[in-house]
LUMTITOR-997219 format. One record per residue: residue in one letter; x, y, z of N, C-alpha, C, O in turn. Coordinates in steps of 0.2 Angstrom, whole numbers, plus 5000, padded with zeros to 4 digits. Example, Ala and Ser with C-alpha at 12.3 -4.5 7.8 and 13.67 -1.06 7.14 Angstrom:
BEGIN
a506649725039506249785039506649845039507149835042s506449895035506849955036506450005039506750065040
This chain:
BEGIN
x533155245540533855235542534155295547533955355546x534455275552534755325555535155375552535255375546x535355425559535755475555536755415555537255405551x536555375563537155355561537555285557538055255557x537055275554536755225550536955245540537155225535x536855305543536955345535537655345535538055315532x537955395540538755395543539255335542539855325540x538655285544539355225544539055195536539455145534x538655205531538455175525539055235521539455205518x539055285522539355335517540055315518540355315513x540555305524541155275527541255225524541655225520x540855155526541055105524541055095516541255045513x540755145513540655175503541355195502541755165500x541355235504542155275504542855225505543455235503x542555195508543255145510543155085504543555055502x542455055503542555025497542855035489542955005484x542855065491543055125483543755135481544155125476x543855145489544655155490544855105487545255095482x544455025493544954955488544754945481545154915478x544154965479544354945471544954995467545454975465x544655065468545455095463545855075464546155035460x546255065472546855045472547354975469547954965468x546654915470546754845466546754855460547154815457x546254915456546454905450546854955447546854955441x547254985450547455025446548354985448548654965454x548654975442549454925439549854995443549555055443x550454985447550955035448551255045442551154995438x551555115442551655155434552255165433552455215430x552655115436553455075435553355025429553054975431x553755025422553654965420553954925423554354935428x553754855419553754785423554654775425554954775420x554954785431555654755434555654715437555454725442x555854645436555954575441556154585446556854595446x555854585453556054565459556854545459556854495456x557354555462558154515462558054465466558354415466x557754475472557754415477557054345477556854315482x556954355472556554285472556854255470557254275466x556754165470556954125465556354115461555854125464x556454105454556154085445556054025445556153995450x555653995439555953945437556153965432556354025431x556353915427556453905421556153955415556453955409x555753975417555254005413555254065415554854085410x555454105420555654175424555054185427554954245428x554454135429553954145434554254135441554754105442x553754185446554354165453553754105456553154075456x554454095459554254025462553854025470554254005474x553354045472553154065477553254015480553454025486x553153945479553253885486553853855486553953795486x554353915484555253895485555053915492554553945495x555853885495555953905502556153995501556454025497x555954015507556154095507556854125507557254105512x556854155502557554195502557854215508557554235512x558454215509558854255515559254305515559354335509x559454335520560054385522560554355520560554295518x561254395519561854375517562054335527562454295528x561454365531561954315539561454275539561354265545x560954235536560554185536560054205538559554175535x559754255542559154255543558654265537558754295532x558054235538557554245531557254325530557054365533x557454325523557354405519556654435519556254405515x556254475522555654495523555554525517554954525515x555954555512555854625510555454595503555554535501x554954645500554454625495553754675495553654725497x553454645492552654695492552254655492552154615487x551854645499551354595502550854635503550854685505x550054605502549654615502549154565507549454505508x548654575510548254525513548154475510548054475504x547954385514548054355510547354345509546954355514x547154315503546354275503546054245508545454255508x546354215511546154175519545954215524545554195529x546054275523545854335529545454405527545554465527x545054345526544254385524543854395532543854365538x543554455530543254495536542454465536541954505535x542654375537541954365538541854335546542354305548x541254345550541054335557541254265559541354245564x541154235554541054155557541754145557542154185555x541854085559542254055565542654015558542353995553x543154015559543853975555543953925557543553905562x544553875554544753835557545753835560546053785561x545753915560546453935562546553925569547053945572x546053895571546253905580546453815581546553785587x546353775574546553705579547353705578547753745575x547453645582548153615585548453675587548953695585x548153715591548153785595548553865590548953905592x548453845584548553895581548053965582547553955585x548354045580547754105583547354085577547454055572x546754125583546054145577546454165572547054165572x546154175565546254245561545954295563545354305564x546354335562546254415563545754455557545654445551x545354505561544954525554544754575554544454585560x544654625550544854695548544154745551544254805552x543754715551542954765555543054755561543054805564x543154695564542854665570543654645573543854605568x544154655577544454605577544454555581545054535582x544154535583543954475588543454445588543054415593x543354435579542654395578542754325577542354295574x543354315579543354235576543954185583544354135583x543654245587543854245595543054185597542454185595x543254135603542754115603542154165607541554175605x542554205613542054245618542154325613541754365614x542454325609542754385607543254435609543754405607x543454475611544154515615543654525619543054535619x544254495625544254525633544254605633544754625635x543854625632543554695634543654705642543754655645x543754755645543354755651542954845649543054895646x542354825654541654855655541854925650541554945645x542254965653542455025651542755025643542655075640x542954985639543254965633542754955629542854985623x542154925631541554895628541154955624541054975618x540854965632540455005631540755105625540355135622x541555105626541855135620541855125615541855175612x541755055611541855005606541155025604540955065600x540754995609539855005607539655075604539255085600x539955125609539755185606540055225600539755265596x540855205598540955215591540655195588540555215583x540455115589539955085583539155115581538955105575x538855145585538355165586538455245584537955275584x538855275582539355335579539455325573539955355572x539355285569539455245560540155235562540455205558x540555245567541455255566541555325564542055345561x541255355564541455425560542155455563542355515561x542255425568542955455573543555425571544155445573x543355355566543955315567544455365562544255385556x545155365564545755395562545655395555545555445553x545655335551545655345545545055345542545155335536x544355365544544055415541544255505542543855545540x544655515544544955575546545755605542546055655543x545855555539546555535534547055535540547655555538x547055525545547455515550547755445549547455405545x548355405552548655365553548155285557547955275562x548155255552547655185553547955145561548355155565x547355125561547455095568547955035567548255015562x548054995573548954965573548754895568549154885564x548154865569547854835566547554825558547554795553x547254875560546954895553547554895547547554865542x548154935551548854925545548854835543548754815537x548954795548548954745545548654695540548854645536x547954735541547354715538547054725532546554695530x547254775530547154825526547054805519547454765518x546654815512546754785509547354785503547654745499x547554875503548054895500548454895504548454895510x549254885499549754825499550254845505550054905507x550754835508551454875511552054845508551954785505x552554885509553254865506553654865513553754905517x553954785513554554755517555154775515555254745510x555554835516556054855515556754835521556954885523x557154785523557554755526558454755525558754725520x558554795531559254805530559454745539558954705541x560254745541560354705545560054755552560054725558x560054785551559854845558559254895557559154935562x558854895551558254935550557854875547558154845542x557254865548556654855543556054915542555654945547x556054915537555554995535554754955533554854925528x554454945535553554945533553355005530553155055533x553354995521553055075518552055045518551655005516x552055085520551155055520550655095512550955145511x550355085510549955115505549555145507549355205506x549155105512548555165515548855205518549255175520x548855265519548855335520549655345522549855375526x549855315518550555335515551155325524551555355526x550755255527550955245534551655225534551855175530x552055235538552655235539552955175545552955215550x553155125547553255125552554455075552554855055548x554455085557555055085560555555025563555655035569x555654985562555854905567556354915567556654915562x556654925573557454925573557654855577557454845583x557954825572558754765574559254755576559454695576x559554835579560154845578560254845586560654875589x559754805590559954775598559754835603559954835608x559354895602559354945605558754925611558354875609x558654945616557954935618557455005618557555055615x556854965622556255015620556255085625556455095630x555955125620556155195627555755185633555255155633x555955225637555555225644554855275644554555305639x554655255649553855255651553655345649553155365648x554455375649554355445647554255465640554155525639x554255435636554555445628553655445626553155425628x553755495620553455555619552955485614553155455609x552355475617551755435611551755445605551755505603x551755385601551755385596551055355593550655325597x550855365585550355335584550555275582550155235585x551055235579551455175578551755145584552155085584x551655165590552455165595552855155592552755155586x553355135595554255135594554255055594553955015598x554655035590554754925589555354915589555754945585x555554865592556254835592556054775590555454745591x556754745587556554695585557354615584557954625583x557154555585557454525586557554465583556954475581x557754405580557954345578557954305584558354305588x557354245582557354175585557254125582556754085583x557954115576557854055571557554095566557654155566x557054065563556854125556556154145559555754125555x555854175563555554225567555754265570556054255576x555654315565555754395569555154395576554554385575x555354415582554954435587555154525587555654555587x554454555586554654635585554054635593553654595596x554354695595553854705603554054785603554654805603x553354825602553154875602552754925608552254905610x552954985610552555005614552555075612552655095606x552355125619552455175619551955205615552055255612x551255175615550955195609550355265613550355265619x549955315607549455365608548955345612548855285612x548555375617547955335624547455365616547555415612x546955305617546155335613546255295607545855315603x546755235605546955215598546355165595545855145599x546355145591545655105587546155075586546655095583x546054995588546454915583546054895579546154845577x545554935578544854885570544554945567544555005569x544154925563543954985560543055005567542755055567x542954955570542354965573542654995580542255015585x543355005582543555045587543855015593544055045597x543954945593544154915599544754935603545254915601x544654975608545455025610546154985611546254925611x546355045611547455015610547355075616546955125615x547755085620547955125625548655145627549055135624x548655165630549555205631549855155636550455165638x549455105637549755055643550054975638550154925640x549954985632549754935627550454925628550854965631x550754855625551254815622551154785618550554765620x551454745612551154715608551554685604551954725600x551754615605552254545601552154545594551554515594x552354555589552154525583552854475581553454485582x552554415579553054365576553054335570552754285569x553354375566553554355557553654305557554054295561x553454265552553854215550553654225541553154255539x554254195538553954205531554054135531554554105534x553554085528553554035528553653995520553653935520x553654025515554154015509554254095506554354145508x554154075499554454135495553854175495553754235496x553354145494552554165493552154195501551954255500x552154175506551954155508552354215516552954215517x551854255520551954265526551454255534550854275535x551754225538551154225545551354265548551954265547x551054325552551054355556550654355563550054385564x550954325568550454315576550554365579551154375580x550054415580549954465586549754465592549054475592x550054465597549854455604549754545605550054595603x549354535608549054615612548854615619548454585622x549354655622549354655631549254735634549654785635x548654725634548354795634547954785642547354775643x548454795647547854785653547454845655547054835659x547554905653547054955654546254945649545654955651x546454915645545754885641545554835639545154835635x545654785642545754715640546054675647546654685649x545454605649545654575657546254535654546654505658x546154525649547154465647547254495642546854525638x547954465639548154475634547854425628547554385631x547854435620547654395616547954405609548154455606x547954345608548354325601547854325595547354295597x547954345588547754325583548454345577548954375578x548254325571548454275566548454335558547854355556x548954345556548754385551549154355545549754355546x548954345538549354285533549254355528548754395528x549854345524550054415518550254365512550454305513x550254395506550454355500550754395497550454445496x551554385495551954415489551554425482551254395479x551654505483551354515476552154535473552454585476x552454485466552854485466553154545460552654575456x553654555459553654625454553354675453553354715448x552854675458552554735460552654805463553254805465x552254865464552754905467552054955469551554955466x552154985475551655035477551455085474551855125471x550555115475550455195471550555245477550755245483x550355295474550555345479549855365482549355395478x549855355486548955365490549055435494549455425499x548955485492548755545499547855545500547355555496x548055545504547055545509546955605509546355625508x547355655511546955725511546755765505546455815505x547155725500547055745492546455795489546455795483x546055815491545555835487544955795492544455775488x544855775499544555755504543955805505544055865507x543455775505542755795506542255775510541755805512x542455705511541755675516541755675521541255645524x542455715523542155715533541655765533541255755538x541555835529541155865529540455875531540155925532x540355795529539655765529539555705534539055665534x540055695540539855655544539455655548539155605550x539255725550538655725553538055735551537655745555x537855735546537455755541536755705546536155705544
């Protein structure tokens, strides 16, 4: 086995581990019901009710969603791309269920190649640094939709990620505004899809865990919809012409985990294994 062979075995160990403690381990909040789902009769939630709303109609995002069953990180081809539905998106690779894959260009590849061929021991969250814009979505550990009329807050669980959607009509900053690892996101109503459009992001960003670049030229469409009480799609268009010859869509589905609530993850807690990445 290579050296970086062992690198990406002790990485992808470490990150499996992560998902087990954190699935098994129950939030340390006794049991409180949810206020905005609807029940039945029986005070189970009703996940394939139609989805809750705002007091001005638009559909209520806020809740604790987790990736759903369907968006598993396997290589083979889905069937999310008929009647021109996105691939699904998928958490190692993201463009594994692309037919050509991501439009790379030559310079992109050959980066992607060579963090792959480096076990990944660069990527961000082997470093407890801030996950890549994908990886958040992907992740197996859960986020909190927290929705007012002018802020939507995403609390994320891996690595305690924070991000920002503002509602409240402002636009995105200019080409001067200081890079972010999240960019900056606005965000809008068309019928009950939110359209959020994000830029401004850090040059050198990993959208997978195998590295595939996000650059400071990046923009990036994400369109919500909550499709009942249970149930969210999420289509990500990514328009990256400094690394990528066109833009590309994929497909990210989350499931209400209801009366739930997040644990508190710090990454750099007692962290040892960067230590040994080059070993």
């Amino acid at each position: 086995m290579t050296a970086a062979s062992i690198t990406r075995a002790r990485w992808t160990t470490s990150l499996l581990v992560t998902w087990l403690v954190t699935s098994s381990v129950s939030a340390q909040w006794a049991p409180h019901p949810a206020g905005n789902v609807p029940r039945t009769e029986k005070g189970d939630v009703d996940l394939a009710a139609p989805a809750p709303r705002m007091p001005d109609g638009t559909p209520d995002l806020s809740g604790v969603w987790q990736r759903a069953s369907d968006s598993e990180d396997a290589s083979e081809s889905d069937d999310s791309g008929n009647d021109g539905d996105p691939p699904l998106a998928t958490f190692f690779d993201l463009g594994a269920n692309l037919d050509d894959g991501l439009p790379m260009r030559d310079w992109a590849r050959e980066l992607r190649d060579q963090r792959v061929a480096d076990g990944m021991k660069d990527n961000p969250d082997a470093h407890c640094l801030p996950l890549g814009f994908m990886q958040f979505h992907l992740h197996p550990q859960p986020r909190k939709i927290v929705q007012t009329p002018e802020l939507i807050v995403i609390l994320y669980e891996a690595n305690y990620g924070v991000r920002q959607i503002f509602t409240d009509g402002r636009s995105l900053p200019g080409d001067d505004a200081l890079p972010w690892w999240y960019g900056y996101s606005v965000g809008r109503w068309e019928g009950d899809t939110l359209i959020v459009e994000s830029t401004g992001f850090r040059d050198g960003g990993w959208l997978d865990v195998q590295g595939s670049p996000l650059t400071d030229e990046a923009k990036i469409v994400e369109r919500f919809r909550r499709l009942d009480t249970g149930h969210m799609q999420i289509d990500v268009t990514i328009d990256d012409p400094k690394a990528y010859t066109e833009p590309f869509t994929v497909r990210v589905t989350h499931e209400l985990m209801p009366d739930d609530e997040l644990i508190e993850f710090i990454c750099l807690e007692n962290e040892q294994s960067t230590l040994h990445f080059d070993e």
